[in-house]
PDB file with SEQRES, HELIX, SHEET and CRYST1 records, atoms N, CA, C and O in Angstrom:
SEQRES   1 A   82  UNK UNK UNK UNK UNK UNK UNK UNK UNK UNK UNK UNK UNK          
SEQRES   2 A   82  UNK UNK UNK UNK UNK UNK UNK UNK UNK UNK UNK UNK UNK          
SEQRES   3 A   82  UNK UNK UNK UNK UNK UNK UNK UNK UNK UNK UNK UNK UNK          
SEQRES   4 A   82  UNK UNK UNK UNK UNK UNK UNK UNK UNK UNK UNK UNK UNK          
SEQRES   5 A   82  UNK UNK UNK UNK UNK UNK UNK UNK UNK UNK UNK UNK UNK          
SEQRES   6 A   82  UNK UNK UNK UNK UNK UNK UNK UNK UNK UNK UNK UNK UNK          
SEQRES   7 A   82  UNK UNK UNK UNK                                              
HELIX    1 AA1 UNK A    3  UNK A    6  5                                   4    
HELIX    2 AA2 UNK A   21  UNK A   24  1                                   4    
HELIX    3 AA3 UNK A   29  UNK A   37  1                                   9    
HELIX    4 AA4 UNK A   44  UNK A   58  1                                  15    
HELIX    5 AA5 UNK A   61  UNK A   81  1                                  21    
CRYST1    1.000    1.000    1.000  90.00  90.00  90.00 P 1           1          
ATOM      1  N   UNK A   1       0.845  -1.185   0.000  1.00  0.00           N  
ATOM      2  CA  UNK A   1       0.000   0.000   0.000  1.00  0.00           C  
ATOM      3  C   UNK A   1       0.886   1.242   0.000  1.00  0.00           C  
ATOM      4  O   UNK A   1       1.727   1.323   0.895  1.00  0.00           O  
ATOM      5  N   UNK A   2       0.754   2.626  -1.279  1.00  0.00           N  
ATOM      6  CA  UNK A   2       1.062   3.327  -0.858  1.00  0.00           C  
ATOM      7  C   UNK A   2       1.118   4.286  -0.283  1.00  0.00           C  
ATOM      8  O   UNK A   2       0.424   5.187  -0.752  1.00  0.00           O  
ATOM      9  N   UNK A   3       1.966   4.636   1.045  1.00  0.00           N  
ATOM     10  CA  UNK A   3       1.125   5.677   2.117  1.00  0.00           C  
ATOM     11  C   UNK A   3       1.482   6.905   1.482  1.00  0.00           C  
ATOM     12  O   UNK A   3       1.282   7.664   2.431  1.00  0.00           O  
ATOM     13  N   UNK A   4       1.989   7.866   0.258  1.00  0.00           N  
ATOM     14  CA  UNK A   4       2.656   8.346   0.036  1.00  0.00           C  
ATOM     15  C   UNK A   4       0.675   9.610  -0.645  1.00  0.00           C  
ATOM     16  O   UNK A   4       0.602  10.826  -0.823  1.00  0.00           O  
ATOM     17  N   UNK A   5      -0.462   8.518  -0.797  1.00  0.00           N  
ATOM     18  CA  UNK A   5      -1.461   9.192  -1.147  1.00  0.00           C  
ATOM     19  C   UNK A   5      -2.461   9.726  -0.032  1.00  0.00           C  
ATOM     20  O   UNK A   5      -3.627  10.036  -0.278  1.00  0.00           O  
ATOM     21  N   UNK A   6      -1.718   9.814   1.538  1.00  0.00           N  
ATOM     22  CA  UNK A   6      -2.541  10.330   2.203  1.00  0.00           C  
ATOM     23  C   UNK A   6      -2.071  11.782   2.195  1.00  0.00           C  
ATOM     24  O   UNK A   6      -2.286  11.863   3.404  1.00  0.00           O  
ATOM     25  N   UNK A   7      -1.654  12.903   1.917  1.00  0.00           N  
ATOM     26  CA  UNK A   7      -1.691  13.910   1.681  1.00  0.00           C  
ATOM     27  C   UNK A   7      -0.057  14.411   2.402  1.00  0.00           C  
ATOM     28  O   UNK A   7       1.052  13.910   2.220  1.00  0.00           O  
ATOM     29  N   UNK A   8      -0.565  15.837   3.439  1.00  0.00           N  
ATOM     30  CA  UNK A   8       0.633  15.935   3.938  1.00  0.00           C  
ATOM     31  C   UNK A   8      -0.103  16.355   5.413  1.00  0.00           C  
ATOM     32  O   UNK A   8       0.288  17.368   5.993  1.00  0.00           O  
ATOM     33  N   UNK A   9      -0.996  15.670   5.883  1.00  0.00           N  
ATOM     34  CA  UNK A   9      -1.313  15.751   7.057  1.00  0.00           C  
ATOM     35  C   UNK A   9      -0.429  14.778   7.976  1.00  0.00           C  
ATOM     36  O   UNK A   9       0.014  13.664   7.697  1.00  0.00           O  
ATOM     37  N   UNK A  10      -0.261  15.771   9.541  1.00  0.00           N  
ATOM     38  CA  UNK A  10       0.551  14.982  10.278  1.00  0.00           C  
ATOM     39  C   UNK A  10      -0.627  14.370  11.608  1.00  0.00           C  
ATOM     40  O   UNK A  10      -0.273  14.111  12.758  1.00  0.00           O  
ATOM     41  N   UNK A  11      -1.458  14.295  11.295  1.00  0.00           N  
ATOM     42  CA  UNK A  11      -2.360  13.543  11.624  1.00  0.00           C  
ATOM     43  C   UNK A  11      -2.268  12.146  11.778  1.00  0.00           C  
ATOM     44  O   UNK A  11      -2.085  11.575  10.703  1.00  0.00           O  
ATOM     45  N   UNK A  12      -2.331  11.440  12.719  1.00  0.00           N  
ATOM     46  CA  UNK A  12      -2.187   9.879  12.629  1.00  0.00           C  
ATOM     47  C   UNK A  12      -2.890   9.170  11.721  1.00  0.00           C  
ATOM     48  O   UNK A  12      -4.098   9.243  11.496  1.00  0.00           O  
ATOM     49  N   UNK A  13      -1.936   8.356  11.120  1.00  0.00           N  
ATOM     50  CA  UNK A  13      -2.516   7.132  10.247  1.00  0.00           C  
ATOM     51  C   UNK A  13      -2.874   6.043  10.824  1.00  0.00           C  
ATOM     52  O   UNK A  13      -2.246   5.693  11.824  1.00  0.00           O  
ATOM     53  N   UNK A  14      -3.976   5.238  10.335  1.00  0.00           N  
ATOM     54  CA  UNK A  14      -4.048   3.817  10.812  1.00  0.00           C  
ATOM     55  C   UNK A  14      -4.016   3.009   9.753  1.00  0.00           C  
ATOM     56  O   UNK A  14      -4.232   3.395   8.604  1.00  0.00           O  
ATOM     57  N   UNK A  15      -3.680   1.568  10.157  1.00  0.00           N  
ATOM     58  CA  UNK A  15      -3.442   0.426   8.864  1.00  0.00           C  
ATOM     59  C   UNK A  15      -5.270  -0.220   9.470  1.00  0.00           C  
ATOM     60  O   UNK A  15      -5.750  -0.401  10.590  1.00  0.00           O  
ATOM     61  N   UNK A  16      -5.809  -0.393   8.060  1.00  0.00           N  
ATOM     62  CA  UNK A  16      -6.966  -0.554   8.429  1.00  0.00           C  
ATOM     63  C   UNK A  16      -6.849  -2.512   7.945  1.00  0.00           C  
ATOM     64  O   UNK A  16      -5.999  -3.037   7.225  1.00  0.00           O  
ATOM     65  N   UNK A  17      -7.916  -3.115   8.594  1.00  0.00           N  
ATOM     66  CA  UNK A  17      -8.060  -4.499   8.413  1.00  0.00           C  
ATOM     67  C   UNK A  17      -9.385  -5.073   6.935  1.00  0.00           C  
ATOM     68  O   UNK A  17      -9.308  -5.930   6.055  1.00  0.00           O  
ATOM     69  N   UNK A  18     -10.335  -4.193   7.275  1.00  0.00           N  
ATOM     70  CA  UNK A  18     -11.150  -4.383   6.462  1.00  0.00           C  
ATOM     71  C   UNK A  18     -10.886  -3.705   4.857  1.00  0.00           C  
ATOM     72  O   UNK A  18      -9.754  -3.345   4.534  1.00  0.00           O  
ATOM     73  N   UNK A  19     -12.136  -3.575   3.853  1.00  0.00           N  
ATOM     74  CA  UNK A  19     -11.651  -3.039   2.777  1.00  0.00           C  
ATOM     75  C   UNK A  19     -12.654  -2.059   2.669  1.00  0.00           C  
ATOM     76  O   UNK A  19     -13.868  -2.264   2.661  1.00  0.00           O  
ATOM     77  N   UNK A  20     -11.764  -0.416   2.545  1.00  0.00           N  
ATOM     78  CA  UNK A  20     -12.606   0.307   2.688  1.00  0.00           C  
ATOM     79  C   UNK A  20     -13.248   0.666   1.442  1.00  0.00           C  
ATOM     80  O   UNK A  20     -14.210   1.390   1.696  1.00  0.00           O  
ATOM     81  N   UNK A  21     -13.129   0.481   0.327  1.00  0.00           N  
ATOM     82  CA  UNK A  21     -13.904   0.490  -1.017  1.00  0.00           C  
ATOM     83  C   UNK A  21     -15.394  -0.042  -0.466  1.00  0.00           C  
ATOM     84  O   UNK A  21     -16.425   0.584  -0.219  1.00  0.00           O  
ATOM     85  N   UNK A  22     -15.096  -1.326  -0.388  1.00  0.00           N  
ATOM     86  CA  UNK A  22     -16.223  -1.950   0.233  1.00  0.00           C  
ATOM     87  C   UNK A  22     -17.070  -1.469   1.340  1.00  0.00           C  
ATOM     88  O   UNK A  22     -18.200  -1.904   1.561  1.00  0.00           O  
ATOM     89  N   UNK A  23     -16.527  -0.629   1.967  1.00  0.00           N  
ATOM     90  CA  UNK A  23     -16.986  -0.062   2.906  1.00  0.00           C  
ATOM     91  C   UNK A  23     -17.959   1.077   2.619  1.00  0.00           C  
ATOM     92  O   UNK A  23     -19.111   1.202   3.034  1.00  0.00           O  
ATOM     93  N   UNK A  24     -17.306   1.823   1.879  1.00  0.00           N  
ATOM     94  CA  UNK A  24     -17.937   2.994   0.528  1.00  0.00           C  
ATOM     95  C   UNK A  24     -18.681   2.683  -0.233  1.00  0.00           C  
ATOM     96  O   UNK A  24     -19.373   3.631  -0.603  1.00  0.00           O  
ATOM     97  N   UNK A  25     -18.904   1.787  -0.677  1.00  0.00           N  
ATOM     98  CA  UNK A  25     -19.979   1.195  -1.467  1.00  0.00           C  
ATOM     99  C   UNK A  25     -21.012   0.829  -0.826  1.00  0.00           C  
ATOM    100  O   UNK A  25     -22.066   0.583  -1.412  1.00  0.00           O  
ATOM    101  N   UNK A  26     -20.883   0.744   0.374  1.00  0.00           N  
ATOM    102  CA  UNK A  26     -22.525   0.373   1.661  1.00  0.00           C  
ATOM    103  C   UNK A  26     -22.595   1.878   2.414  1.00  0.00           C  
ATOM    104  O   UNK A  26     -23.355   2.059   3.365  1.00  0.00           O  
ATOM    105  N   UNK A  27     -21.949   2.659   2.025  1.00  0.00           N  
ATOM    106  CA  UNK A  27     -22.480   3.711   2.458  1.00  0.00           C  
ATOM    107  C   UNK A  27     -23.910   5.205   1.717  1.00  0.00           C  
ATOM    108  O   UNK A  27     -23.760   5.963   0.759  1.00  0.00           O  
ATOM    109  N   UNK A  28     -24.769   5.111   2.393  1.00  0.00           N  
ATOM    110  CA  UNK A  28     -25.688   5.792   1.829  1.00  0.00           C  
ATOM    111  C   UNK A  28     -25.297   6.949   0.634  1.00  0.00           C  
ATOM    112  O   UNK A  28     -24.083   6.949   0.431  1.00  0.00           O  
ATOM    113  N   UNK A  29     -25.810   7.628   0.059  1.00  0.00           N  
ATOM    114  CA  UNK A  29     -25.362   8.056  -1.650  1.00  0.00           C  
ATOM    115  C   UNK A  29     -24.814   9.548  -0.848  1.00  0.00           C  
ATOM    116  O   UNK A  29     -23.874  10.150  -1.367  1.00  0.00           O  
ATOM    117  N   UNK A  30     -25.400  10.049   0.320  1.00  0.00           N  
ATOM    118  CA  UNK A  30     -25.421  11.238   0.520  1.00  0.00           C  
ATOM    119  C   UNK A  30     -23.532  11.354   1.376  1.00  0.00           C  
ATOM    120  O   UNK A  30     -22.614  12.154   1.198  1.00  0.00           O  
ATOM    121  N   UNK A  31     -23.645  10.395   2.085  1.00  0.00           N  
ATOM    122  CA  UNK A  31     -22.481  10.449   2.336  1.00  0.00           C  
ATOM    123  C   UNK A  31     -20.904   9.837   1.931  1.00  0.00           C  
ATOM    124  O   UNK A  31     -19.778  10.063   2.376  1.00  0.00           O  
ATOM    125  N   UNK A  32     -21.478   8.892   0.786  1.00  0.00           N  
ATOM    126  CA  UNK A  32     -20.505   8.701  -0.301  1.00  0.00           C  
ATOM    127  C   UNK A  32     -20.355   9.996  -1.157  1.00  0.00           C  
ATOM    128  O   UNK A  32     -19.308  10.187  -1.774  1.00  0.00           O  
ATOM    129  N   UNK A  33     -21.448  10.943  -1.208  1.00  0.00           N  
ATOM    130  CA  UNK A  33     -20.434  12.280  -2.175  1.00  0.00           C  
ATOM    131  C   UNK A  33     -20.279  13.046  -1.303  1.00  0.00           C  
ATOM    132  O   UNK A  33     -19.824  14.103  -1.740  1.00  0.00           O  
ATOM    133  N   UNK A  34     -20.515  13.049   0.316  1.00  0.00           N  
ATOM    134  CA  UNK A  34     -19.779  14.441   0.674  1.00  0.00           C  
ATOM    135  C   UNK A  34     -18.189  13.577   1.082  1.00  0.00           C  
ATOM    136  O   UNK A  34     -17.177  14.267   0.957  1.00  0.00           O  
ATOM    137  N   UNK A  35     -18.042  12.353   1.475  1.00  0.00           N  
ATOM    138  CA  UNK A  35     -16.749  11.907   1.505  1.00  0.00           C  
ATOM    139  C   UNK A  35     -16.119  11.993   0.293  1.00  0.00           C  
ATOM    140  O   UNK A  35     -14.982  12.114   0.748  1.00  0.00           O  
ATOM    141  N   UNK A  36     -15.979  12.023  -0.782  1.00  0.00           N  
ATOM    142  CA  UNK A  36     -15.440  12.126  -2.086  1.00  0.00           C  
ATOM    143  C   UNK A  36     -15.145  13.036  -1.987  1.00  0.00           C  
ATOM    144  O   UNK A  36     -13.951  12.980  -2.282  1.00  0.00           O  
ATOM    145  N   UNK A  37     -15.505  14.564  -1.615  1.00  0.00           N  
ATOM    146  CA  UNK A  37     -15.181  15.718  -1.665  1.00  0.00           C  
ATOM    147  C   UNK A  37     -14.287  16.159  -0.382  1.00  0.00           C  
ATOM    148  O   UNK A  37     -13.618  17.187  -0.284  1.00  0.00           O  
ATOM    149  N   UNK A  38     -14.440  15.155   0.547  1.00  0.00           N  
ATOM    150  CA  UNK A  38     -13.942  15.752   2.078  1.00  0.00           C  
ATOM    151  C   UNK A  38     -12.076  16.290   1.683  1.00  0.00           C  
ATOM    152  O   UNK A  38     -11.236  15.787   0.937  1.00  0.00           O  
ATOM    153  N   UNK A  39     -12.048  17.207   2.372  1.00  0.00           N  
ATOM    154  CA  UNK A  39     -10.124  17.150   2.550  1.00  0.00           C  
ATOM    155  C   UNK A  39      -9.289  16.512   3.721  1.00  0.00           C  
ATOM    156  O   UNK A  39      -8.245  16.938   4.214  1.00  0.00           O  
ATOM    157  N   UNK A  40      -9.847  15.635   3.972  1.00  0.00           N  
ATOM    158  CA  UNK A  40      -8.966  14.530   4.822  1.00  0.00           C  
ATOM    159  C   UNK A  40      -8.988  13.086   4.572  1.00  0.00           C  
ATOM    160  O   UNK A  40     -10.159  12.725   4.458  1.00  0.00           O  
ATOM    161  N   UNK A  41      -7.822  11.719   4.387  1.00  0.00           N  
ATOM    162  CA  UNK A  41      -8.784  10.857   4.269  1.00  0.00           C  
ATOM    163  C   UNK A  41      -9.409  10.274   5.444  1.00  0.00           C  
ATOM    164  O   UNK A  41      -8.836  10.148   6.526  1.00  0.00           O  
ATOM    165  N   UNK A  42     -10.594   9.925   5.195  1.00  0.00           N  
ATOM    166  CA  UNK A  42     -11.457   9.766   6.337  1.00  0.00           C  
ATOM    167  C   UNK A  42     -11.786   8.415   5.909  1.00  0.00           C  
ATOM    168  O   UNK A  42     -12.161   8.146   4.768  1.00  0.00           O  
ATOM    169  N   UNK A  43     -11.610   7.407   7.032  1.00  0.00           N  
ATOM    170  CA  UNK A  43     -12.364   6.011   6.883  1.00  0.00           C  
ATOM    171  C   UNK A  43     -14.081   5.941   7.072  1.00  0.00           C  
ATOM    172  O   UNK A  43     -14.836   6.401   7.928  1.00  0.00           O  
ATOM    173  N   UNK A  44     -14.312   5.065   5.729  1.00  0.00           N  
ATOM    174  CA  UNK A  44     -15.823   5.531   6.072  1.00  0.00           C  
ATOM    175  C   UNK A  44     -16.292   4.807   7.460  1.00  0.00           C  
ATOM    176  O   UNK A  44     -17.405   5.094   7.900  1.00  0.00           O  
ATOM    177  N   UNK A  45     -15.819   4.272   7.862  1.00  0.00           N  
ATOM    178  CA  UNK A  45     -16.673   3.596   8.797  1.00  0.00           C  
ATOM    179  C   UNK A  45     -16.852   4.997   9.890  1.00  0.00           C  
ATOM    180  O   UNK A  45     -17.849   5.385  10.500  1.00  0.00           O  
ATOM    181  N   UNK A  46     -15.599   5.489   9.847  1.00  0.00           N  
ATOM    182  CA  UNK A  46     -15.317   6.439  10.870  1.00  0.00           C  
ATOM    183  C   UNK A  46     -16.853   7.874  10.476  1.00  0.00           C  
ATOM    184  O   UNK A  46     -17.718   8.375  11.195  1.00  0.00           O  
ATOM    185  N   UNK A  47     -16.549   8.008   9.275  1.00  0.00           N  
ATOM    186  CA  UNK A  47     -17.659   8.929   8.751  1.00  0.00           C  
ATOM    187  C   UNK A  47     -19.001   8.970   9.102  1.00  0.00           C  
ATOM    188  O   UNK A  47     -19.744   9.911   9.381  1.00  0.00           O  
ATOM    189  N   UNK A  48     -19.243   7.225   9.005  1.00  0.00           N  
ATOM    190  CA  UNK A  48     -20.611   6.660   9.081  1.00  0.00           C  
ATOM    191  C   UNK A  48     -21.208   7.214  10.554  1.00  0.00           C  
ATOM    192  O   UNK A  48     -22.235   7.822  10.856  1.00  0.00           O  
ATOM    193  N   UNK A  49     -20.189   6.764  11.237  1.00  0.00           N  
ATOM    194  CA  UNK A  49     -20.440   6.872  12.856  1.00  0.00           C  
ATOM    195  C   UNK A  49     -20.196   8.357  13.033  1.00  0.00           C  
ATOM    196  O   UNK A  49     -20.745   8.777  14.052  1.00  0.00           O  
ATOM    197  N   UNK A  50     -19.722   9.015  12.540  1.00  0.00           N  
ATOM    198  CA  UNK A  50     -19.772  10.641  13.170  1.00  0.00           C  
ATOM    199  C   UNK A  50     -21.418  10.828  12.410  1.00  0.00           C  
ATOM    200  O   UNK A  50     -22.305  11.551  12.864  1.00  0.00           O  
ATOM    201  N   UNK A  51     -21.493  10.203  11.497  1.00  0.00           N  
ATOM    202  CA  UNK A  51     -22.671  11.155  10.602  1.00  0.00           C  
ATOM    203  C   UNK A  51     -24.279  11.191  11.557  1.00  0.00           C  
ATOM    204  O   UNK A  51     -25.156  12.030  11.760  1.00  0.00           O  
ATOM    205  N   UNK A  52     -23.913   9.190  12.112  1.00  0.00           N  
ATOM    206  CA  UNK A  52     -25.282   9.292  12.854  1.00  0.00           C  
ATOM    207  C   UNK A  52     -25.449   9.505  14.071  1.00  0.00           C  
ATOM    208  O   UNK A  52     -26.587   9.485  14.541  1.00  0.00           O  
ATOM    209  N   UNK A  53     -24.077   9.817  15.038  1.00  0.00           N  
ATOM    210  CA  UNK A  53     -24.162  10.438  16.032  1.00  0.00           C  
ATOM    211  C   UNK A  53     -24.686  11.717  15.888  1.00  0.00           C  
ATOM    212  O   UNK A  53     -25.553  12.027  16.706  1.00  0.00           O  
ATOM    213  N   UNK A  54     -24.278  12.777  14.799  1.00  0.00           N  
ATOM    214  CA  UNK A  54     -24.881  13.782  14.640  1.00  0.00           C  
ATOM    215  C   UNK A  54     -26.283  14.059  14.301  1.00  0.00           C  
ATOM    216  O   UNK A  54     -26.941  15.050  14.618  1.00  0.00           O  
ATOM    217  N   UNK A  55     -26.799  12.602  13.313  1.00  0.00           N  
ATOM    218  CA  UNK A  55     -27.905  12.292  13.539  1.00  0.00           C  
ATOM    219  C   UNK A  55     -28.833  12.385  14.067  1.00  0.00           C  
ATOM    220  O   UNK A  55     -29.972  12.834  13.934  1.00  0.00           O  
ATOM    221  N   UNK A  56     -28.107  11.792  14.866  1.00  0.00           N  
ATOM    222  CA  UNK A  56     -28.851  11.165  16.529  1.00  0.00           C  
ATOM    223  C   UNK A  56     -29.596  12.500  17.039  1.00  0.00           C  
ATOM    224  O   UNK A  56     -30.790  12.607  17.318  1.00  0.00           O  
ATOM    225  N   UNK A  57     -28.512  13.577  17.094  1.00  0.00           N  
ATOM    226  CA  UNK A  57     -28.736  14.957  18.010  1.00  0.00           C  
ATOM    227  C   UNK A  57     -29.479  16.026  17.151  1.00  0.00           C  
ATOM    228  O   UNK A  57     -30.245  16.895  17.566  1.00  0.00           O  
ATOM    229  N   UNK A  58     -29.220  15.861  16.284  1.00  0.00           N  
ATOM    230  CA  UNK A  58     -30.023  16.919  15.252  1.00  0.00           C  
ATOM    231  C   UNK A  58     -31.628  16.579  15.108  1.00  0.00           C  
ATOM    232  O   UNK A  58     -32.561  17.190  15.628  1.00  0.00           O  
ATOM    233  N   UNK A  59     -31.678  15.349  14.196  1.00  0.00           N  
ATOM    234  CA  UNK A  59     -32.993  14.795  13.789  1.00  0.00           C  
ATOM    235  C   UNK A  59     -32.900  15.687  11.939  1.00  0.00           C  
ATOM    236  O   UNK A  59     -33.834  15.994  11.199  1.00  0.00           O  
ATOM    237  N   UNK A  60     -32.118  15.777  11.834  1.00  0.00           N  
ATOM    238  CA  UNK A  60     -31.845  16.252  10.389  1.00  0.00           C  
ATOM    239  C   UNK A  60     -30.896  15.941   9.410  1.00  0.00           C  
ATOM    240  O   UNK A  60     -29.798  15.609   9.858  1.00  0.00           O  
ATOM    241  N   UNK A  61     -31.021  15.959   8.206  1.00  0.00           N  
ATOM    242  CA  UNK A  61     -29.672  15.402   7.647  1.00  0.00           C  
ATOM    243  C   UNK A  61     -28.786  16.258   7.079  1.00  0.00           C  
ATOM    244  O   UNK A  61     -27.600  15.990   6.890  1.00  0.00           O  
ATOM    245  N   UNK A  62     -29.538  17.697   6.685  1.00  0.00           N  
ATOM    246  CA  UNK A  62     -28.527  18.879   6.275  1.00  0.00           C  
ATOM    247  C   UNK A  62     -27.562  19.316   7.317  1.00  0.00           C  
ATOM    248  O   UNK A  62     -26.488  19.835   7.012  1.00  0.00           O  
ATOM    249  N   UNK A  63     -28.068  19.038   8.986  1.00  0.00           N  
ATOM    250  CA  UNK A  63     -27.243  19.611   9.991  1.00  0.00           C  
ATOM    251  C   UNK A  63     -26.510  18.713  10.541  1.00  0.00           C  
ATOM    252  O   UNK A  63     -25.595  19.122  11.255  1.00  0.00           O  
ATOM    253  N   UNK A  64     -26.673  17.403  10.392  1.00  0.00           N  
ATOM    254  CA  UNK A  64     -25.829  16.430  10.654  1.00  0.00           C  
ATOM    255  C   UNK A  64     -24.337  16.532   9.691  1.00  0.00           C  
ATOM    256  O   UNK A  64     -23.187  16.733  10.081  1.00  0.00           O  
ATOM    257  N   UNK A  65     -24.840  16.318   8.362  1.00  0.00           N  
ATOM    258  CA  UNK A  65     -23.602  17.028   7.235  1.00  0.00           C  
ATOM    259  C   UNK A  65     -23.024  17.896   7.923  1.00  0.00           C  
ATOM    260  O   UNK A  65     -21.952  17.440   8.322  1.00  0.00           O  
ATOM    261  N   UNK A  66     -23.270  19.341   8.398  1.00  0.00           N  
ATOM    262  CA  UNK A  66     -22.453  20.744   8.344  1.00  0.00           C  
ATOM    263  C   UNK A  66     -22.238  20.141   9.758  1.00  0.00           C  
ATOM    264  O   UNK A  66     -21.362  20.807  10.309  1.00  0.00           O  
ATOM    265  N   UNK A  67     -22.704  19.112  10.597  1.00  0.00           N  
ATOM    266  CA  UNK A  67     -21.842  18.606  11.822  1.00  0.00           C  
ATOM    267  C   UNK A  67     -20.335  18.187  11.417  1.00  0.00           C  
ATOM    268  O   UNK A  67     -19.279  18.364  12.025  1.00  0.00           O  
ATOM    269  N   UNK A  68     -20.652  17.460   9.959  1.00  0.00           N  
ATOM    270  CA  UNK A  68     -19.723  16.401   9.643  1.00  0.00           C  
ATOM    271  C   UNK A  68     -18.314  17.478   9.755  1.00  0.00           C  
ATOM    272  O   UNK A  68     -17.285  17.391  10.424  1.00  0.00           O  
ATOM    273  N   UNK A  69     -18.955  18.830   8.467  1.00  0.00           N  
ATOM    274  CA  UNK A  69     -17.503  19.633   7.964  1.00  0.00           C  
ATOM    275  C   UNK A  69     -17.113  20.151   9.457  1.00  0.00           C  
ATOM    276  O   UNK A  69     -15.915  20.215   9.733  1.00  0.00           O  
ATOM    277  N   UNK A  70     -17.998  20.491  10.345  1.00  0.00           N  
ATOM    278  CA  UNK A  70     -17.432  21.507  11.394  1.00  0.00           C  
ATOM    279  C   UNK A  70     -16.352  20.269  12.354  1.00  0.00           C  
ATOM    280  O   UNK A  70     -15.434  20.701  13.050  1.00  0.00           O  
ATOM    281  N   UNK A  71     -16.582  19.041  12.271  1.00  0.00           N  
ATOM    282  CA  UNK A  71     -15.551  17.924  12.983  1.00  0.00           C  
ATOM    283  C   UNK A  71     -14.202  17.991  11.803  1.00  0.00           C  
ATOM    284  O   UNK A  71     -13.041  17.769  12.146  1.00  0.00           O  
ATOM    285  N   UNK A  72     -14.638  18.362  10.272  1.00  0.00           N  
ATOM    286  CA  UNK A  72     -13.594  18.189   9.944  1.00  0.00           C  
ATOM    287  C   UNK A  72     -12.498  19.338   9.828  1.00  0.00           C  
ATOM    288  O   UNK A  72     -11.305  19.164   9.579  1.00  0.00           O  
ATOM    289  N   UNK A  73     -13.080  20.428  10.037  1.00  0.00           N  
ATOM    290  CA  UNK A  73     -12.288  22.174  10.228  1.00  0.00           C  
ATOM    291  C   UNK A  73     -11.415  21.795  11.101  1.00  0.00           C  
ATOM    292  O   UNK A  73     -10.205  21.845  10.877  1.00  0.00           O  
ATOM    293  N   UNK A  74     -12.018  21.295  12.396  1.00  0.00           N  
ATOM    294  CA  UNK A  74     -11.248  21.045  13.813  1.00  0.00           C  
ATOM    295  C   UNK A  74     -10.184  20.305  13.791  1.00  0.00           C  
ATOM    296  O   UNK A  74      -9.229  20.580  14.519  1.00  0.00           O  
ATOM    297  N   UNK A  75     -10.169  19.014  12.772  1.00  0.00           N  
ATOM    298  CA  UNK A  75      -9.390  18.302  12.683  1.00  0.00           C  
ATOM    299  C   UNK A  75      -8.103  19.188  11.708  1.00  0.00           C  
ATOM    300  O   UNK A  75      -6.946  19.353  12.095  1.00  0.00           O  
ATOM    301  N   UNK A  76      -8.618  19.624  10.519  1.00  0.00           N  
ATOM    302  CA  UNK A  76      -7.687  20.709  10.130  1.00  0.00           C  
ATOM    303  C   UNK A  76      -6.637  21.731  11.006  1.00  0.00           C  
ATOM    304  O   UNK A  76      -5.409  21.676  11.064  1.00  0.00           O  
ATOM    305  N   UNK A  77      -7.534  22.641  11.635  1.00  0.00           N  
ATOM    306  CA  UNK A  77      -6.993  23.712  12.303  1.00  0.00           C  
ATOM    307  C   UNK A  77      -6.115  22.733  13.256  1.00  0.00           C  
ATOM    308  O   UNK A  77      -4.958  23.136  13.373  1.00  0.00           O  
ATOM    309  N   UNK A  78      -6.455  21.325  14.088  1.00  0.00           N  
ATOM    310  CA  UNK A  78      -5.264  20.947  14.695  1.00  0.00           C  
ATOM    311  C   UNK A  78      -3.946  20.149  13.914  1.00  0.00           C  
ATOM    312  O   UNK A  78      -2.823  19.786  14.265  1.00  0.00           O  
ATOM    313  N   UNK A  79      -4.569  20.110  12.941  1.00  0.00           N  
ATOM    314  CA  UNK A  79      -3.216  19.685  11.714  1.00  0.00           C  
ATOM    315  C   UNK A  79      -2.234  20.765  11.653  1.00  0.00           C  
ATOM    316  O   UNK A  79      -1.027  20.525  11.648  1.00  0.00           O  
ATOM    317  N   UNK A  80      -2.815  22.190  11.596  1.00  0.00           N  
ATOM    318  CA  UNK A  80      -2.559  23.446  11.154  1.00  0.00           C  
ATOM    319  C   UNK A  80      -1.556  23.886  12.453  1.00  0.00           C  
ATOM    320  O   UNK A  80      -0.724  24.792  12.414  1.00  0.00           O  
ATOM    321  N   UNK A  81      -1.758  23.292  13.240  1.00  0.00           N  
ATOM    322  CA  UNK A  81      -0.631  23.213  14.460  1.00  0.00           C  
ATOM    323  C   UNK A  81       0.242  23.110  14.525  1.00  0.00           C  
ATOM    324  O   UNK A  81       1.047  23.988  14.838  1.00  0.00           O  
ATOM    325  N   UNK A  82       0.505  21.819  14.218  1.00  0.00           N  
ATOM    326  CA  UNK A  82       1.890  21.442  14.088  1.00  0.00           C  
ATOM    327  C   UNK A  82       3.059  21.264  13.017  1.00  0.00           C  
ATOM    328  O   UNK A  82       4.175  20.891  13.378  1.00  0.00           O  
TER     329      UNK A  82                                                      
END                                                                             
């Protein structure tokens, strides 16, 4: 595998077990295109589970999304750290 396509975030990597294609392909349509567009790579499983925790708290799916980007700014700006 080459790690050379996760960007230049110093963000921790993980070696994942499952296959995340496969993983992406069972994910609902709405959040297979905002992950396509995201700027981090993000495991979907990891996505899945932020999306319906936000879910959970909203009861909406436009504000669950702008949950998604505002977890992913954060993760930025602490990239932007170091």
């Amino acid at each position: 595998m080459d790690r050379k396509n996760l960007g230049e975030t110093k963000l921790r990597k993980h070696r994942r077990n499952s296959d995340p294609m496969r993983e992406f392909d069972r994910l609902p349509k709405l959040l297979r295109e905002w992950l396509s567009g995201a700027a981090l790579p993000w495991a979907p499983k990891s996505v899945y589970r932020a999306y319906n925790k936000a879910l959970r708290q909203t009861g909406d799916t436009g504000l669950a999304l702008r949950q998604l980007e505002k977890l992913q700014q954060q993760k930025l700006s602490i990239d932007q750290k170091f």
